[in-house]
N, C-alpha and C positions, 0 to 999 in steps of 0.2 A: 860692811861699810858702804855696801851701795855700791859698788865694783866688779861685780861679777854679772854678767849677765844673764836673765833672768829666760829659763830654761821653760822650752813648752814643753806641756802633758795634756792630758786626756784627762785630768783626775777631775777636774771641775765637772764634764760633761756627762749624759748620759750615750750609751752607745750607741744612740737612735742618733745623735745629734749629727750634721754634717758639718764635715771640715769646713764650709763654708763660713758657719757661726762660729765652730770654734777659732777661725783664724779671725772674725769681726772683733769677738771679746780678746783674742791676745792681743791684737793690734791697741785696742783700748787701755789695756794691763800695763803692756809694755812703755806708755806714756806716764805712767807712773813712776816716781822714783822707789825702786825697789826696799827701800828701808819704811816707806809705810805700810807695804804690806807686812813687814816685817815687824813693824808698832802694833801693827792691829792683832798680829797673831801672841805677840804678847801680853797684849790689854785683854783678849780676847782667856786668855788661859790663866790671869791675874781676879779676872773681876766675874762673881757670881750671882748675877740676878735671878737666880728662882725662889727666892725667897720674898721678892717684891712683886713675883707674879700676882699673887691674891688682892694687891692692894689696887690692880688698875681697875678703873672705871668706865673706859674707853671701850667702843663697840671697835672690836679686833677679829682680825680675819689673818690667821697660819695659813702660808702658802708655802709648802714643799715638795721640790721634786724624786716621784717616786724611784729615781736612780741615784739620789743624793748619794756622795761615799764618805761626803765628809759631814753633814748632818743627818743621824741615822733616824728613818719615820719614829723612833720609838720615842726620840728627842722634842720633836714636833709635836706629839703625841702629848707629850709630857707639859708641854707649856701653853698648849693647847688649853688641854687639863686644868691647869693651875688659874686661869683668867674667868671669871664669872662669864657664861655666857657668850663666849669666844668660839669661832667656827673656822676647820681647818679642813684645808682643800688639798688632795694631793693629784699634781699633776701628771700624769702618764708619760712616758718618753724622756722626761727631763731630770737633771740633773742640780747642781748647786744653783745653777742660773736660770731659772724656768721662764722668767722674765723677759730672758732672749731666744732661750729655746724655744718655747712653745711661745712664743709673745701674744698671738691672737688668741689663745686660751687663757691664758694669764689673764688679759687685758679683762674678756668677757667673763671671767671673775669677781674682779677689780671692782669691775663696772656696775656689776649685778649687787656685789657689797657696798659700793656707793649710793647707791637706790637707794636700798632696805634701809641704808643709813638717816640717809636726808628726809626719809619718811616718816623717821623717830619712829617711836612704838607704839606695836600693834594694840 
């Protein structure tokens, strides 16, 4: 009901990450009302998109952290997989949030796939 409050873990993080980020992202978390995370993880376990993987068309870039515990690489792998032409990058040191973990490595991912992008093809 959105009444209890919302307990920190370690589970999101890889175990490189310091308390510092992890306590940036709970502070962020904890601004939420605990029942949407609570929608998400049910929408999230109701609704199976691998089946629509083949049909994207879009130039896609998987970005996974190699300590994820709740997305496992074989997952990543998998959808990776499924998308024509789609390239996945696995982060070092990070975990579900690699975006804040590793942000400067993310970023010059990102960045590097925005390029290739805007360049259209070779």
């Amino acid at each position: 009901r959105g009444r209890l409050p919302q307990q920190f873990n370690t589970l999101m993080f890889s175990p490189a990450t310091s308390m510092d980020v992890m306590r940036e992202v709970w502070m962020e978390q904890v601004k939420t009302d605990p029942r949407v995370l609570y929608g998400d993880f049910l929408a999230g376990g109701l609704f199976d998109g691998r089946p629509l993987l083949p049909r994207v068309r879009t130039p896609t870039l998987v970005i996974h952290g190699a300590d994820d515990k709740l997305v496992s690489l074989e997952q990543a792998q998998t959808t990776a997989g499924a998308i024509a032409g789609a390239r996945l990058e696995v982060i070092p040191a990070a975990g579900h949030v690699p975006q804040v973990e590793q942000a400067e490595r993310f970023n010059e991912i990102l960045g590097g796939f925005a390029e290739r992008v805007g360049q259209g093809p070779a």
